[in-house]
PAZAPA-4460 file (N, C-alpha, C; in steps of 0.05 Angstrom, whole numbers, plus 32768, in hexadecimal, padded with zeros to 4 digits):
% residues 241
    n_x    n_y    n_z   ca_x   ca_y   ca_z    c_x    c_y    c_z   seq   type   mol
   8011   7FE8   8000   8000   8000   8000   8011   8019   8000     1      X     A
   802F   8019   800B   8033   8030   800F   8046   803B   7FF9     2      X     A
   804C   8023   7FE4   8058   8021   7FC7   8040   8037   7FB0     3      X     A
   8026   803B   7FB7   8011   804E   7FAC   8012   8054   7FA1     4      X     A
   8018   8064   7F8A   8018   807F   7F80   8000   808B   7F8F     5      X     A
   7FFE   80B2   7F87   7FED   80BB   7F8C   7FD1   80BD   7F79     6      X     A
   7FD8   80B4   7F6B   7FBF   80AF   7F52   7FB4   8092   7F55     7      X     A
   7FBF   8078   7F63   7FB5   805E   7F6A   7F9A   8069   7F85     8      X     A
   7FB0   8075   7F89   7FA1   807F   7FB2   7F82   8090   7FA0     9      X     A
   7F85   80A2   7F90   7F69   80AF   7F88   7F5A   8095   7F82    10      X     A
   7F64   8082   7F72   7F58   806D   7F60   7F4D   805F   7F81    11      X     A
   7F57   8051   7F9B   7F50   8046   7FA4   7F36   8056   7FB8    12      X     A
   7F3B   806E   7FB7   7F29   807A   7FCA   7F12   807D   7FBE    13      X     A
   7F0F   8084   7F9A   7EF6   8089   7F95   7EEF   8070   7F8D    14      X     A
   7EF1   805B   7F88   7EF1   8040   7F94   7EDB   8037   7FAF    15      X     A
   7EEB   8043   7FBD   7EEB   8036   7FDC   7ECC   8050   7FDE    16      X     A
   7ED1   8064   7FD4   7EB0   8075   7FDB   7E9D   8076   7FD0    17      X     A
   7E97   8066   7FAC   7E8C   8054   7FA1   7E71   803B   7FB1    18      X     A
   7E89   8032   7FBB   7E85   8012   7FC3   7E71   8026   7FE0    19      X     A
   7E75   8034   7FF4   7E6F   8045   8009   7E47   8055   7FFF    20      X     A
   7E52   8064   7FE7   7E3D   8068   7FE0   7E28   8058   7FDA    21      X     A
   7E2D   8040   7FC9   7E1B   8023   7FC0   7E0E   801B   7FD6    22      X     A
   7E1E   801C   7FF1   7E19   8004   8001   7E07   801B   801B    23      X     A
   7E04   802C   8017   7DF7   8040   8022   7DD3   8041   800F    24      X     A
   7DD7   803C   7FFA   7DC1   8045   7FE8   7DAE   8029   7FE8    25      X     A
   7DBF   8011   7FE6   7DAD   7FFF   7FEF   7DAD   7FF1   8002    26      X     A
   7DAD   7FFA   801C   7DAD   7FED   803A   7D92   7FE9   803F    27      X     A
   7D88   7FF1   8037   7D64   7FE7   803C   7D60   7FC6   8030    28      X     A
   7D6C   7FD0   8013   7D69   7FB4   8002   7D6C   7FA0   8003    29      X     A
   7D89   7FA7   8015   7D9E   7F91   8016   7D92   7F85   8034    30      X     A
   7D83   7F96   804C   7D74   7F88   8060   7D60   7F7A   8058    31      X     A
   7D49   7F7E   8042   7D31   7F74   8041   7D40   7F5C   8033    32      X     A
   7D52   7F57   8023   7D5B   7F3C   801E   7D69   7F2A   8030    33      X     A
   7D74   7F3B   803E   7D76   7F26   8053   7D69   7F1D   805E    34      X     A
   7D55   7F33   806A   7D39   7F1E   807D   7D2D   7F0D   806C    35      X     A
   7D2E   7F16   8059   7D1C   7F01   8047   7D28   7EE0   8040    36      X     A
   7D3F   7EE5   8047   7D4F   7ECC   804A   7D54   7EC0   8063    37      X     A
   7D51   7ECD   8077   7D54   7EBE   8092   7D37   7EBB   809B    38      X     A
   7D24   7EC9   8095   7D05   7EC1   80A9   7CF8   7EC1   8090    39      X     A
   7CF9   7EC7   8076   7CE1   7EB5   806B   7CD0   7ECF   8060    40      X     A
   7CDB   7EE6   8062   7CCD   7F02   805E   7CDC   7F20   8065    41      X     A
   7CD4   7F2C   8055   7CE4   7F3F   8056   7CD6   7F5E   806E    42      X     A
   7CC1   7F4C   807C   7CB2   7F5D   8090   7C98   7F65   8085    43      X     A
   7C8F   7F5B   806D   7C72   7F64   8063   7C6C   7F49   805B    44      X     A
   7C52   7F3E   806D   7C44   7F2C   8070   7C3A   7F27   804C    45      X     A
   7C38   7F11   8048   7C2F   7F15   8029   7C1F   7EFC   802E    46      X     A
   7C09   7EFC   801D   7BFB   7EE8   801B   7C03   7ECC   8010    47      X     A
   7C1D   7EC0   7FFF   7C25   7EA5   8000   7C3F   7EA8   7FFC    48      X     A
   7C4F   7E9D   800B   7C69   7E9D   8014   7C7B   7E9A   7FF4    49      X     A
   7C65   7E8E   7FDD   7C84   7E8A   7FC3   7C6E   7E9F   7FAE    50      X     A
   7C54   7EA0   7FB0   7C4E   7EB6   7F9A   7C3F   7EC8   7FA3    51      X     A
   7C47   7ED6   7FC0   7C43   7EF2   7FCB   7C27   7EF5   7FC5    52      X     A
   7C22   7F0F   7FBC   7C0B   7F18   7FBF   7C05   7F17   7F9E    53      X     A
   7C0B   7F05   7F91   7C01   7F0A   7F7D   7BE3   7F07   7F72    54      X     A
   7BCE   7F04   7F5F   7BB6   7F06   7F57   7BB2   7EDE   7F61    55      X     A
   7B9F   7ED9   7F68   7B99   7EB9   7F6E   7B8E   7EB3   7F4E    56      X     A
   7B8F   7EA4   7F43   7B90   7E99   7F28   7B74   7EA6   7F21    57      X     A
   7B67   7EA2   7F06   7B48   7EA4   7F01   7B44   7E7F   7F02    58      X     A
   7B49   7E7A   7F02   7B48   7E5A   7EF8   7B63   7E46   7EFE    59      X     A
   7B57   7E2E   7F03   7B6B   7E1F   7F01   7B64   7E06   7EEE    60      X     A
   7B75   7E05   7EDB   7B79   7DFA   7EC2   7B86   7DDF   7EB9    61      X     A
   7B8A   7DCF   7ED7   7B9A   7DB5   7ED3   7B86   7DA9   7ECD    62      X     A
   7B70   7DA4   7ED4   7B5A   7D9B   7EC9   7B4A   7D9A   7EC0    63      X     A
   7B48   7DA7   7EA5   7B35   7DB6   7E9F   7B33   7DD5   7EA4    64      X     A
   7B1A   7DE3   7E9F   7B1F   7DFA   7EAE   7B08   7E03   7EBF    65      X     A
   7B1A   7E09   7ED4   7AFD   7E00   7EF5   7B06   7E29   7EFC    66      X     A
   7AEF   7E32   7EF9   7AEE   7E4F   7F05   7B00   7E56   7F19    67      X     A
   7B02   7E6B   7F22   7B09   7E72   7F40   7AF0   7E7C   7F4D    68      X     A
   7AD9   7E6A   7F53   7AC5   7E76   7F65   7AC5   7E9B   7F71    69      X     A
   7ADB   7E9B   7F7C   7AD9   7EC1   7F82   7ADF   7ECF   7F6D    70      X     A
   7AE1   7ECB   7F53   7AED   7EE0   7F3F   7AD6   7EDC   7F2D    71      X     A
   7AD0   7EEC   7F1C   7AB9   7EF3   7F06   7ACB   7F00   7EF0    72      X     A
   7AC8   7EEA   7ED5   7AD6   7EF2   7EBC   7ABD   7F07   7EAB    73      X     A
   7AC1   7F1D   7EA8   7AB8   7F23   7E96   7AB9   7F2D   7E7D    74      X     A
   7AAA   7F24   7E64   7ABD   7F2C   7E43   7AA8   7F4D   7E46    75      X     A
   7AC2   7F5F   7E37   7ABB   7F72   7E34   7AD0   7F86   7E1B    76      X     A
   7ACE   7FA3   7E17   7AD4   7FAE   7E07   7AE3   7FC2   7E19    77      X     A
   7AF7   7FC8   7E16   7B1B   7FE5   7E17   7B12   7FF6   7E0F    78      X     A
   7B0D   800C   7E1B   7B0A   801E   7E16   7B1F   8039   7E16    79      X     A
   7B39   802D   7E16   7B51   8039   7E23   7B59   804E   7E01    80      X     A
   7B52   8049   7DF1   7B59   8050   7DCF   7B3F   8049   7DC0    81      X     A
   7B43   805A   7DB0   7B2B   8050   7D93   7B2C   8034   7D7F    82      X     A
   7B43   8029   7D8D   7B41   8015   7D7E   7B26   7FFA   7D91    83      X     A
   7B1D   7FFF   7DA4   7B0D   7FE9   7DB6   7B12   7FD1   7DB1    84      X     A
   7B2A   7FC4   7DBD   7B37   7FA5   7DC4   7B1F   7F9F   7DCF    85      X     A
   7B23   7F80   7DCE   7B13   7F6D   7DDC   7B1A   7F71   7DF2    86      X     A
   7B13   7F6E   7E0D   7B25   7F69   7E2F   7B0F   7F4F   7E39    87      X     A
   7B23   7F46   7E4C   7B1B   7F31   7E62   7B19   7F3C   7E71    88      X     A
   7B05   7F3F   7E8F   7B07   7F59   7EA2   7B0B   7F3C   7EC2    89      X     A
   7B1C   7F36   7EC9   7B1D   7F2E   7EE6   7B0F   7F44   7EF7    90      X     A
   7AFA   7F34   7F0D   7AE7   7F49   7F1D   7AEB   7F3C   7F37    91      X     A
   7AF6   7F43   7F4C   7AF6   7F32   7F66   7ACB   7F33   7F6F    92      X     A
   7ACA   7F24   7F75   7AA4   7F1A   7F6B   7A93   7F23   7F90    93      X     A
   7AAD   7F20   7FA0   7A9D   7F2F   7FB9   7A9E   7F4C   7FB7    94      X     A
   7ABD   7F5A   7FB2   7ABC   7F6E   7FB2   7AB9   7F83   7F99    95      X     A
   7AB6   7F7A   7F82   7AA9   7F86   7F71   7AC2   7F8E   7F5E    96      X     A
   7AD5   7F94   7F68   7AEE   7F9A   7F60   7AF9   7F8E   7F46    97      X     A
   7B00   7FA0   7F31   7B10   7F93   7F19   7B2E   7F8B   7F27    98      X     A
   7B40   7F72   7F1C   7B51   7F68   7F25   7B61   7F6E   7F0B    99      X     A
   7B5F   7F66   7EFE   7B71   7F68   7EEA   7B60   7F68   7ECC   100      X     A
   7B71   7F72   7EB2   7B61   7F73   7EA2   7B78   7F69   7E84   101      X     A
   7B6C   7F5A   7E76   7B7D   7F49   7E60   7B6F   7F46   7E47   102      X     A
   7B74   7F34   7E3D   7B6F   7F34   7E19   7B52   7F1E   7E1A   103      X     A
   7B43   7F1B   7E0E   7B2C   7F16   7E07   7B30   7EFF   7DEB   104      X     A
   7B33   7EE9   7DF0   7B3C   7EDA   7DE0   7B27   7EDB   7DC1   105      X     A
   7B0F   7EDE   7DC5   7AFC   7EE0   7DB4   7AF6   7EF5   7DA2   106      X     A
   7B0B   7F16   7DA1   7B07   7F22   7D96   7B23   7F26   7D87   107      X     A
   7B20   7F2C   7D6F   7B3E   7F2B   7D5C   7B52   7F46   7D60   108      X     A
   7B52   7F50   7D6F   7B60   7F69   7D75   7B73   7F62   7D91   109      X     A
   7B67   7F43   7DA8   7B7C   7F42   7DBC   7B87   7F25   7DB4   110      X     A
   7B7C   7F21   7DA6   7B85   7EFC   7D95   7B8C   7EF8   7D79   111      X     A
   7BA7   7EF8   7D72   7BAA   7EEE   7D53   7BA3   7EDD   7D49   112      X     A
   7B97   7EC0   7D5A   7B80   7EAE   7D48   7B6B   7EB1   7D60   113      X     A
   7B5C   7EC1   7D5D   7B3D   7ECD   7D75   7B2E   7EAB   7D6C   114      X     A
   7B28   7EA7   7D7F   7B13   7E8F   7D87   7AF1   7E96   7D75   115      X     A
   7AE5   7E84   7D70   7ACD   7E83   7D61   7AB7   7E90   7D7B   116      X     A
   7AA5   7E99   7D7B   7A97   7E98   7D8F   7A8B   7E88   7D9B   117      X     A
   7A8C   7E6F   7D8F   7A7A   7E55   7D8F   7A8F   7E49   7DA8   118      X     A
   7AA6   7E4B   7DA7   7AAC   7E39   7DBA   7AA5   7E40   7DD0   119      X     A
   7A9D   7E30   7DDE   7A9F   7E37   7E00   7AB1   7E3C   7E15   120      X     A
   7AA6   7E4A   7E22   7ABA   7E67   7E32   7ACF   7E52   7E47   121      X     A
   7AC4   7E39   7E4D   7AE8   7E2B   7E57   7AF7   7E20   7E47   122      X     A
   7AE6   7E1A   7E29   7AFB   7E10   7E15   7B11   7E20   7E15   123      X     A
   7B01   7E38   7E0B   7B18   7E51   7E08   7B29   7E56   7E1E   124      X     A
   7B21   7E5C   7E33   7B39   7E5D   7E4B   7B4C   7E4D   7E54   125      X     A
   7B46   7E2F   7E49   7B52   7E25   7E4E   7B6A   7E22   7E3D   126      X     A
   7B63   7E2A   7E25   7B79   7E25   7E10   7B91   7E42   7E0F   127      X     A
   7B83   7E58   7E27   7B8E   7E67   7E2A   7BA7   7E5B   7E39   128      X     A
   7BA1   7E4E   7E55   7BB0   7E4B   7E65   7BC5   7E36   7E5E   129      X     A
   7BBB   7E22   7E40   7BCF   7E11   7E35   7BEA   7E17   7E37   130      X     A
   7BFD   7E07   7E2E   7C12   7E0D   7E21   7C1C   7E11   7E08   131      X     A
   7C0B   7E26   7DF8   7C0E   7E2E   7DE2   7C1E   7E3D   7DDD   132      X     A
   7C2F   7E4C   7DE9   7C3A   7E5C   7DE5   7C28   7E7B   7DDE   133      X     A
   7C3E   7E8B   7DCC   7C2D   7EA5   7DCF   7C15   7E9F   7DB5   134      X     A
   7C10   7E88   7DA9   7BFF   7E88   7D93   7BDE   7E8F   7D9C   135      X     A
   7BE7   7E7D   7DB4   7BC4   7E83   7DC6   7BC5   7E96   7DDE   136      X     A
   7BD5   7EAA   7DE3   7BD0   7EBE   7DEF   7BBD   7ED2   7DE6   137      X     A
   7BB8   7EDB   7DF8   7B98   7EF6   7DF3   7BA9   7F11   7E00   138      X     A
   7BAA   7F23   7DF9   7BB9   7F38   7E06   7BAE   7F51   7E0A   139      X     A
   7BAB   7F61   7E19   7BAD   7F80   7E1F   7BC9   7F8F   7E16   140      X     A
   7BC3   7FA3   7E0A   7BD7   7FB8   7E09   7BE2   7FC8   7E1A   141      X     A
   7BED   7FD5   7E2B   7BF5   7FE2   7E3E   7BE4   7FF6   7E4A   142      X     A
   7BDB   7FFF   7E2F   7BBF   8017   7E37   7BA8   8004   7E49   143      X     A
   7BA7   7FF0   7E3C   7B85   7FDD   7E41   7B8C   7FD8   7E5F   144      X     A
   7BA3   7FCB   7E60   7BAD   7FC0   7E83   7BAB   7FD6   7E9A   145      X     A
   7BB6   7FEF   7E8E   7BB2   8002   7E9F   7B9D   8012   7EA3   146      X     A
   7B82   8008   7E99   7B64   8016   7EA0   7B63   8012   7EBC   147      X     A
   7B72   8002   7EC7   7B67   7FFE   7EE0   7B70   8018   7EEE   148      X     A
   7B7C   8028   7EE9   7B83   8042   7EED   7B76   8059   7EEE   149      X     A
   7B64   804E   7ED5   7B4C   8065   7ED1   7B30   805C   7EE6   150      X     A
   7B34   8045   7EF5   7B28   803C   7F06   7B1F   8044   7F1D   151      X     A
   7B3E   8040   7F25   7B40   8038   7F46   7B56   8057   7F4B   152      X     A
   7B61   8064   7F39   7B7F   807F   7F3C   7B6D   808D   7F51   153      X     A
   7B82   8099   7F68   7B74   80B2   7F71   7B6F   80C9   7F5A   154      X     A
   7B86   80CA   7F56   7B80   80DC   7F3C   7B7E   80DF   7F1C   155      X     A
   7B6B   80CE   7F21   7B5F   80CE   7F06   7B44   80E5   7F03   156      X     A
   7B40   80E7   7EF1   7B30   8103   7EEB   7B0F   80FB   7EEB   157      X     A
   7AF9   8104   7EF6   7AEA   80FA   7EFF   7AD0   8119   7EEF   158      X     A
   7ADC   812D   7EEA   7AC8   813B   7EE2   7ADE   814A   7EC8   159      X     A
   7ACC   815A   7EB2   7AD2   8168   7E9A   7AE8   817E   7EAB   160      X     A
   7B02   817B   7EA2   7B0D   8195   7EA6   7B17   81AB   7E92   161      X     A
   7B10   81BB   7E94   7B14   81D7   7E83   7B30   81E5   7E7D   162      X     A
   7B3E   81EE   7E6E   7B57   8203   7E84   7B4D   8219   7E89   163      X     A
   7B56   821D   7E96   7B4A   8243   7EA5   7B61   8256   7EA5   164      X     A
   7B76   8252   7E9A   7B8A   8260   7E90   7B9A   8259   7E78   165      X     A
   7BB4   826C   7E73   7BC7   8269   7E57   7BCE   824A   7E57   166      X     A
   7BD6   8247   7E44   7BD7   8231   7E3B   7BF8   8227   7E47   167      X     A
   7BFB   8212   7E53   7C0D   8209   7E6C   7C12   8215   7E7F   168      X     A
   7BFC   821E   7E89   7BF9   822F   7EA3   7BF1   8211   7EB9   169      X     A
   7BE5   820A   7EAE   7BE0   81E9   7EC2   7BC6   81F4   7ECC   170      X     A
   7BB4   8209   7EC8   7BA2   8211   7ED8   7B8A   8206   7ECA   171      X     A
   7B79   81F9   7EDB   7B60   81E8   7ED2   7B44   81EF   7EE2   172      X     A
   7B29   81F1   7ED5   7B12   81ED   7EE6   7B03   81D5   7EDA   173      X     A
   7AF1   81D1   7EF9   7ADB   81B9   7EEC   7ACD   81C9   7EE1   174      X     A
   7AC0   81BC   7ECA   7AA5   81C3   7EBB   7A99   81AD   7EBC   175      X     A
   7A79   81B4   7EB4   7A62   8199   7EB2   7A6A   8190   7E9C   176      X     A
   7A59   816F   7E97   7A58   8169   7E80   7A42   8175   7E68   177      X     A
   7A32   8186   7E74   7A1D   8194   7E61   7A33   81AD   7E59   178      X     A
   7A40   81BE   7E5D   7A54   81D2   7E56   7A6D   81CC   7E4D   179      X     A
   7A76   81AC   7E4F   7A8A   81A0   7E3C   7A7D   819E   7E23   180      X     A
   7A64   818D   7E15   7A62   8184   7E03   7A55   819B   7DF1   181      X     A
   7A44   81B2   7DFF   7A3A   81CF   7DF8   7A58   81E0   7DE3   182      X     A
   7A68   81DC   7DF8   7A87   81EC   7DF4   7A98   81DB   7DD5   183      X     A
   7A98   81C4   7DD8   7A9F   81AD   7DBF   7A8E   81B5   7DAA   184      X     A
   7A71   81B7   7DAD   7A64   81BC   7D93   7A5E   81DA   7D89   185      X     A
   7A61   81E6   7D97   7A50   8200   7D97   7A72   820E   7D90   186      X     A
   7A88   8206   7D9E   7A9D   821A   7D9A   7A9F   8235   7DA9   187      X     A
   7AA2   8244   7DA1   7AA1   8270   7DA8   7AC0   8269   7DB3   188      X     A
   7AC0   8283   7DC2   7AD5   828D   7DD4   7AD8   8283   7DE8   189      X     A
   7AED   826B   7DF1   7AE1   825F   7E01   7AFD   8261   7E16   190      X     A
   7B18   826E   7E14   7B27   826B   7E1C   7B2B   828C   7E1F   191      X     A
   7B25   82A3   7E12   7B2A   82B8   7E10   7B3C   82BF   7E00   192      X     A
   7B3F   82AC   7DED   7B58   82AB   7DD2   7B4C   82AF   7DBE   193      X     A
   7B31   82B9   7DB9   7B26   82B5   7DA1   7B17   82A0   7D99   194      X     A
   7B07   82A0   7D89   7AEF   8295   7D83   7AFD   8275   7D79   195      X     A
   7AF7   8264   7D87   7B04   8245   7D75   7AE9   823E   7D62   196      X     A
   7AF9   822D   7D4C   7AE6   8218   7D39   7AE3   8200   7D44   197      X     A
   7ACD   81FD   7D4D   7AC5   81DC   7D51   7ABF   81C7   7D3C   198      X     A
   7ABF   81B5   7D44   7AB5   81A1   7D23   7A93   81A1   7D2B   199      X     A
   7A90   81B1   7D32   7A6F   81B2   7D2E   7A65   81C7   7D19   200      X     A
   7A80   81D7   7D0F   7A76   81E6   7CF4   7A77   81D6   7CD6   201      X     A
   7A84   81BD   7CE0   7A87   81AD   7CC5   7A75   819F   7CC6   202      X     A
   7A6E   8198   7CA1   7A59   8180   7C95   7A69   816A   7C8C   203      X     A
   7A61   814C   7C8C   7A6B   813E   7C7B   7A6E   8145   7C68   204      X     A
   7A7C   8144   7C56   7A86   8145   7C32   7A80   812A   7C28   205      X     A
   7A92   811A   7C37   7A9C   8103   7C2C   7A7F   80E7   7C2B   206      X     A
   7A7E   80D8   7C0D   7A6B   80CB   7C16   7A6C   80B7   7C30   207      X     A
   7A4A   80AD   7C45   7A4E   809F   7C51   7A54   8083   7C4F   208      X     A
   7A67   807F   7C65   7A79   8067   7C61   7A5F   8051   7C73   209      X     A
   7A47   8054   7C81   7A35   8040   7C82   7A19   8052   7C7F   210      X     A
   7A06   803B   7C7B   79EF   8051   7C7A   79E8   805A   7C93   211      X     A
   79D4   8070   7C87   79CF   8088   7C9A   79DA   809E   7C9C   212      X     A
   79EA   809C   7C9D   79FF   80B0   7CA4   79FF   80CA   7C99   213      X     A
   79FB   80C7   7C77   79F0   80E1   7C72   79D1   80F2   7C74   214      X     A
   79C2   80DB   7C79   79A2   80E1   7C87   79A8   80EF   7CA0   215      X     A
   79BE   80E7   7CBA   79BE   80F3   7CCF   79CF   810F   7CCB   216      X     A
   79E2   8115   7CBA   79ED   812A   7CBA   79D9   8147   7CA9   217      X     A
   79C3   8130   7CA6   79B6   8149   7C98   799C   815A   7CAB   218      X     A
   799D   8147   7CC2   798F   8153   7CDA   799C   816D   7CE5   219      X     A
   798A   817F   7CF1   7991   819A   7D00   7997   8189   7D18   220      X     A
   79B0   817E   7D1E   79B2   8178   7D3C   79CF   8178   7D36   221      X     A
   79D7   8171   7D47   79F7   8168   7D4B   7A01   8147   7D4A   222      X     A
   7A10   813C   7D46   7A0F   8121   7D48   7A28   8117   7D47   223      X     A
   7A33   810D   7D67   7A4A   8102   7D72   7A52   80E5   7D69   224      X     A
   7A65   80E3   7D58   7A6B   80CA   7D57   7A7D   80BA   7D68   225      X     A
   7A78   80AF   7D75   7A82   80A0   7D90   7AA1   8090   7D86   226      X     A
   7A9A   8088   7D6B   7AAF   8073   7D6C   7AAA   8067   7D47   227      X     A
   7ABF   8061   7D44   7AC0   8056   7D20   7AB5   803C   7D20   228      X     A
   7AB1   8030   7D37   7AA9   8012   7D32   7A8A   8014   7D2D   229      X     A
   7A7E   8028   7D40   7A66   802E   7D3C   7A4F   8037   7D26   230      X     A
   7A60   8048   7D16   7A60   805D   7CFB   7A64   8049   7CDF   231      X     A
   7A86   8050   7CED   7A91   804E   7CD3   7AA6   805B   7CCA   232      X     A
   7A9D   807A   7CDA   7AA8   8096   7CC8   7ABB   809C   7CE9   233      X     A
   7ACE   80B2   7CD5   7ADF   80BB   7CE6   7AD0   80CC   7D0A   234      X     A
   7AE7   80B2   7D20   7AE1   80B5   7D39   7ADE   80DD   7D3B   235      X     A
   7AC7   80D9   7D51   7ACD   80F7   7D63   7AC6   8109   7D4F   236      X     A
   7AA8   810E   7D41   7AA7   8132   7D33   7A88   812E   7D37   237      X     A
   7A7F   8145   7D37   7A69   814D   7D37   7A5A   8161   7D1E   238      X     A
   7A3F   8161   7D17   7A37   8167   7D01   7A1F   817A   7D06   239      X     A
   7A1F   8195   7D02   7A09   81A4   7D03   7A02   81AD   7CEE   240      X     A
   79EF   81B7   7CE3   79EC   81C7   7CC8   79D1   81D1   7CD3   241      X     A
***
């Protein structure tokens, strides 16, 4: 050691305060693995000692496929994007609660070969839980999985909000839903920037892509198109004349 240079001695100290800093940053970590190696837990009780707290199956599938009595599967439609995936909705069945939410084997948007409707609903599950690999997987997209967010979030948004100032000011009010959809169709001055164009000054042009469509645009009303699967015609405009 005392052979050094003074450039070894920098090399060993920032080294040696390295290793000081690491071992400072995960001392928590480095305890909860230990307890978890000597008693069996790392101090938070978990419901099964090898798969924690994870979701209890919907089904168990060695035999066939036998429900989970407390859970309720139900098929339904994503509403997370305009595109509306199929979803599977897990519902814990006492407490009402969505558990998790997945691909819908029966609709062709969470299944690349989607199931007939004809089969029956353990055929299909069960061939979920096969060992098919990803051929018979049913999937959610990231958006679909995380509705549960739009669920259960404290802060998720629960009423129409407005801005009430310049634009990245972050400043927001509630409004109703009768003065949201008024403001969408009707347009004016609605920010103090001058008068906006809504698409409630526009007509279709284009012929309709299913019938009706041009029968209803020729009504004195307004008329919200919810969605393209519904129509036909391009999501989200409204039609006054």
């Amino acid at each position: 050691m005392a052979n050094l240079t003074r450039r070894q001695w920098l090399k060993v100290g920032l080294a040696a305060g390295g290793l000081a800093s690491f071992a400072l940053s995960y001392r928590e970590v480095a305890k909860r693995a230990l307890d978890g190696l000597l008693s069996g837990t790392s101090g938070k009780v978990t419901r099964d000692r090898i798969f924690a707290n994870a979701l209890i199956p919907e089904a168990n599938a060695n035999t066939g496929w036998q429900q989970n009595p407390r859970q309720v599967i139900s098929m339904t439609q994503c509403f997370g994007c305009w595109t509306q995936c199929g979803v599977r909705v897990r519902v814990d069945s006492e407490k009402g609660q969505v558990l998790r939410i997945a691909g819908n084997p029966y609709h062709p948007l969470s299944h690349e070969h989607h199931l007939d409707s004809s089969i029956p609903f353990s055929t299909a599950m069960a061939q979920l839980a096969g060992e098919s690999g990803l051929d018979a997987r049913s999937t959610a997209c990231a958006r679909g999985a995380t509705q549960l967010e739009g669920l259960y979030s404290p802060l998720r948004l629960l009423e129409p909000m407005k801005r009430a100032g310049k634009r990245g000011e972050g400043k927001w009010q509630r409004i109703s839903f009768e003065q949201l959809v008024k403001e969408v169709v009707e347009g004016g001055d609605l920010f103090g920037e001058g008068t906006l164009m809504v698409c409630a000054r526009f007509t279709i042009r284009s012929p309709p892509l299913t019938p009706g469509i041009r029968d209803s645009a020729q009504k004195p009303t307004s008329y919200w198109s919810p969605t393209p699967a519904t129509t036909g015609a391009i999501p989200f405009y409204a039609v006054l004349r």
